[in-house]
Backbone as JSON, one array per atom type, in Angstrom:
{
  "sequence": "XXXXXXXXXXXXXXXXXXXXXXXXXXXXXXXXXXXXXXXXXXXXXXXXXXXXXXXXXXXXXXXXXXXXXXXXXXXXXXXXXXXXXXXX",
  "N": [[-13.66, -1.03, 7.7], [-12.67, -0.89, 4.95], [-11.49, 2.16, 5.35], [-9.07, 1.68, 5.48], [-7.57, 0.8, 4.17], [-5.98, 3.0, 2.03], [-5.64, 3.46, -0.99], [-4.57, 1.46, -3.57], [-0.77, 1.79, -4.7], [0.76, 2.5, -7.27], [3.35, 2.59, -8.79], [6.59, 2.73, -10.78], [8.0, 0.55, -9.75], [6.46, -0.98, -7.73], [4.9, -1.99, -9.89], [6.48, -4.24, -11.17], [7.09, -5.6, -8.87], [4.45, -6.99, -9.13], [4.68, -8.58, -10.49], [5.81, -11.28, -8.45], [3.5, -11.75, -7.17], [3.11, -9.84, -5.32], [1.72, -6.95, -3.71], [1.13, -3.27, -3.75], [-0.42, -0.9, -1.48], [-1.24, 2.24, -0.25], [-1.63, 2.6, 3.08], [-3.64, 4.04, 6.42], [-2.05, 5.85, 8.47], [-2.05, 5.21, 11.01], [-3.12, 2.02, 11.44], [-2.68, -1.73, 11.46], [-0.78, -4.4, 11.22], [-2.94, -6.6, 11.7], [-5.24, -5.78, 11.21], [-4.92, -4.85, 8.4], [-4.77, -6.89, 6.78], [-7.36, -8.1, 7.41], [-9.19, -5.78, 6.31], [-8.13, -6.25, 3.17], [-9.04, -8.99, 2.74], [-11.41, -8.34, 2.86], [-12.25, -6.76, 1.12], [-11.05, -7.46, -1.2], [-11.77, -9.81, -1.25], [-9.2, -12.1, -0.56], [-6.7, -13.83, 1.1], [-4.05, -12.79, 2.59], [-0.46, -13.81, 2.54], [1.78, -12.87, 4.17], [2.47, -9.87, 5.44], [3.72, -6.42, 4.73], [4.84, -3.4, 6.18], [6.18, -0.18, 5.35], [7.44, 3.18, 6.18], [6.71, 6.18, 4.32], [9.01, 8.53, 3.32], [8.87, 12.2, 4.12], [8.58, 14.53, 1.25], [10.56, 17.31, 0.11], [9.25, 19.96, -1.66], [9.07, 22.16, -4.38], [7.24, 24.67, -5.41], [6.17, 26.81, -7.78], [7.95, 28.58, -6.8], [7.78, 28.63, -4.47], [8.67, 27.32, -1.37], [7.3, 23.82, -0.11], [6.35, 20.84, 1.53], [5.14, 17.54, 0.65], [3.01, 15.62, 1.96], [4.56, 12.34, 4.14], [3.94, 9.22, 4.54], [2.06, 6.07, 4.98], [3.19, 2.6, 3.95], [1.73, -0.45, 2.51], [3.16, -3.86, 2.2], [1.54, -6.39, 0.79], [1.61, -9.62, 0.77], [0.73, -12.39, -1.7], [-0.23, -15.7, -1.78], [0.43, -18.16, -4.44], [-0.99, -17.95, -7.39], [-3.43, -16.92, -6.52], [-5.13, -13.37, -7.3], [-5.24, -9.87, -7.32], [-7.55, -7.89, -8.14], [-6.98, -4.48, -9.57]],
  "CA": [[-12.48, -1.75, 7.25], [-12.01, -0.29, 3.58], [-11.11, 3.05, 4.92], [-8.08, 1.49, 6.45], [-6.54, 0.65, 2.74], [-6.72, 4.58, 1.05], [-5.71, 3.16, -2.6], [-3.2, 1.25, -4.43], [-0.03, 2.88, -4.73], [1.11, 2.54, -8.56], [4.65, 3.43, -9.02], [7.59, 1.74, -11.48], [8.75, -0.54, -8.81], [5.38, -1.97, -7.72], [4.02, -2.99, -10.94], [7.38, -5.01, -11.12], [6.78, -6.49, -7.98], [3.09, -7.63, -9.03], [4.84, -10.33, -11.06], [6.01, -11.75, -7.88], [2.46, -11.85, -6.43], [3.49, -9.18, -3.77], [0.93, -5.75, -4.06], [1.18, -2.4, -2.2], [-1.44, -0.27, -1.03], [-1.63, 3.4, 0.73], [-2.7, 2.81, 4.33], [-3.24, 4.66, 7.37], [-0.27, 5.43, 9.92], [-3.17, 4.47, 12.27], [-3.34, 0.69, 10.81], [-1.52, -2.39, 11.6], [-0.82, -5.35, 9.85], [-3.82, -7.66, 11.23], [-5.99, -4.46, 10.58], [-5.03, -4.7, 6.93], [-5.26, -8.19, 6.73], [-9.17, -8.15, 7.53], [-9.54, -5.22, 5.31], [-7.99, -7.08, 1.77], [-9.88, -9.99, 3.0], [-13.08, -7.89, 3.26], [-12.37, -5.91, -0.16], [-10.45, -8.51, -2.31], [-11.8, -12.14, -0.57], [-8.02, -13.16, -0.5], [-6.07, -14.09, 1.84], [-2.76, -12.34, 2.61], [0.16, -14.76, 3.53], [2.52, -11.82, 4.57], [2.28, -8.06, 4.98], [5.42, -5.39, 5.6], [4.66, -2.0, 6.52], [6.73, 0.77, 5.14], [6.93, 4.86, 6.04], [7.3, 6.69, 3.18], [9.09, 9.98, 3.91], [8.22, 13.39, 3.02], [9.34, 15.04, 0.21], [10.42, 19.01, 0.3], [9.06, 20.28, -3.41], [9.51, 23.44, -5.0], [5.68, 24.89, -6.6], [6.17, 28.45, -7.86], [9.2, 29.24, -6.26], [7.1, 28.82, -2.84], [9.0, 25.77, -0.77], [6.55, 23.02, 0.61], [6.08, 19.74, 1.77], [4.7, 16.27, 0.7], [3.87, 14.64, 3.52], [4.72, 10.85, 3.6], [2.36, 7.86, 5.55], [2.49, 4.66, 5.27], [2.4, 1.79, 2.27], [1.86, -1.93, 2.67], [3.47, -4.5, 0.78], [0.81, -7.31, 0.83], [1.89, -10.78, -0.37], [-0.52, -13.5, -1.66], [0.09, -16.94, -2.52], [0.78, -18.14, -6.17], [-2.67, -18.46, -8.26], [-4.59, -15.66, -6.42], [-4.78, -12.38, -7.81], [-6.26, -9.04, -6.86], [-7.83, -6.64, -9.57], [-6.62, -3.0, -9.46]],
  "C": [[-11.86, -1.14, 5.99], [-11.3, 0.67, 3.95], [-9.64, 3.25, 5.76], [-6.92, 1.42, 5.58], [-6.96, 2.36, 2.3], [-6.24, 4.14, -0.65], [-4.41, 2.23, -2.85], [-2.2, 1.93, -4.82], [0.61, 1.81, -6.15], [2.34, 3.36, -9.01], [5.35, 1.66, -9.69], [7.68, 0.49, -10.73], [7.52, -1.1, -8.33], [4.65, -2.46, -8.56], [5.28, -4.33, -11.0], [7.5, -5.99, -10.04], [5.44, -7.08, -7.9], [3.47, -9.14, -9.65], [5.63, -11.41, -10.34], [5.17, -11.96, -6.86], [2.79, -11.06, -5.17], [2.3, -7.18, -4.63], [1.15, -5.05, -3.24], [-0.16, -1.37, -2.27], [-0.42, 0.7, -0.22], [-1.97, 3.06, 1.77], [-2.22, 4.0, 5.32], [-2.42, 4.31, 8.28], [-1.17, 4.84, 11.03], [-3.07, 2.53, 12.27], [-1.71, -0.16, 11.2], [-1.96, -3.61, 11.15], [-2.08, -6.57, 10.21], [-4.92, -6.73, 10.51], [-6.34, -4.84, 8.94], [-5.2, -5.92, 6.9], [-6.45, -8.61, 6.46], [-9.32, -7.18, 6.76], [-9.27, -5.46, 3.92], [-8.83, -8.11, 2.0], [-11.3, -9.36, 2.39], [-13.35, -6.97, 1.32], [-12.16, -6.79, -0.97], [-11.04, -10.16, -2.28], [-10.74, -12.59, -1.04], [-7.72, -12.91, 0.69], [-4.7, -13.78, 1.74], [-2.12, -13.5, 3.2], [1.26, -13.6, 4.25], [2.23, -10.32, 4.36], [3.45, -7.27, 5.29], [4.72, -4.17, 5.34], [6.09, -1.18, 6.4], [6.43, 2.04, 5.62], [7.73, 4.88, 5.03], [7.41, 8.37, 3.6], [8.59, 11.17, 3.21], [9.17, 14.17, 2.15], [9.19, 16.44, 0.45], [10.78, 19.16, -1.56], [9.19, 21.79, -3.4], [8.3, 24.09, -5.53], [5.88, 26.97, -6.14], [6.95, 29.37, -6.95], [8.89, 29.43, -4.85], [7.97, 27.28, -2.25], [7.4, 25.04, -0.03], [6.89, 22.04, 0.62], [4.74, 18.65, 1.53], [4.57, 15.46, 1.5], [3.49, 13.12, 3.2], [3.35, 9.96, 4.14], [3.39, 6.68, 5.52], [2.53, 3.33, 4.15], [2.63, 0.27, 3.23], [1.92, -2.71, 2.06], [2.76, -6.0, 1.34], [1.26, -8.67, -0.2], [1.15, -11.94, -0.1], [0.2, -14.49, -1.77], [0.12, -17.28, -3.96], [-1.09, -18.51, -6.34], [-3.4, -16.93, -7.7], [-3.84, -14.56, -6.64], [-5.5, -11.32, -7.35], [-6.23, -8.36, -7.95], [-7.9, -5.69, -9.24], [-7.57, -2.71, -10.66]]
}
């Protein structure tokens, strides 16, 4: 189940949305939303009341004048109920 969440994704715009009890996570493109469901359950003991699944596209970067790619996935914006909290 854990290796269904790959981490908390920590960017401007989701700490801003923590103070609306809504969290996102990294998951796999494999994973779907009861999936994650039972895996915050199983990591956090809360209870999600909603989940939304995002792709996040890939980015074309620039490193040492070589072109490449960032490749995107998937994030999930997990929202609790008021009072419970999860610890990052």
């Amino acid at each position: 189940m854990s290796n269904i969440i790959k981490n908390p994704r920590v960017t401007e715009k989701a700490s801003k949305m923590l103070e609306q009890n809504v969290y996102t996570f990294d998951v796999l493109p494999s994973a779907n939303k009861t999936e994650i469901k039972k895996a915050i359950l199983a990591l956090y003991k809360v209870k999600p009341t909603k989940i939304n699944l995002l792709k996040v596209a890939d980015k074309h970067i620039l490193v040492r004048g070589k072109s490449g790619v960032k490749t995107g996935g998937w994030k999930a914006l997990v929202y609790l109920k008021k009072g419970d909290k999860i610890e990052i």
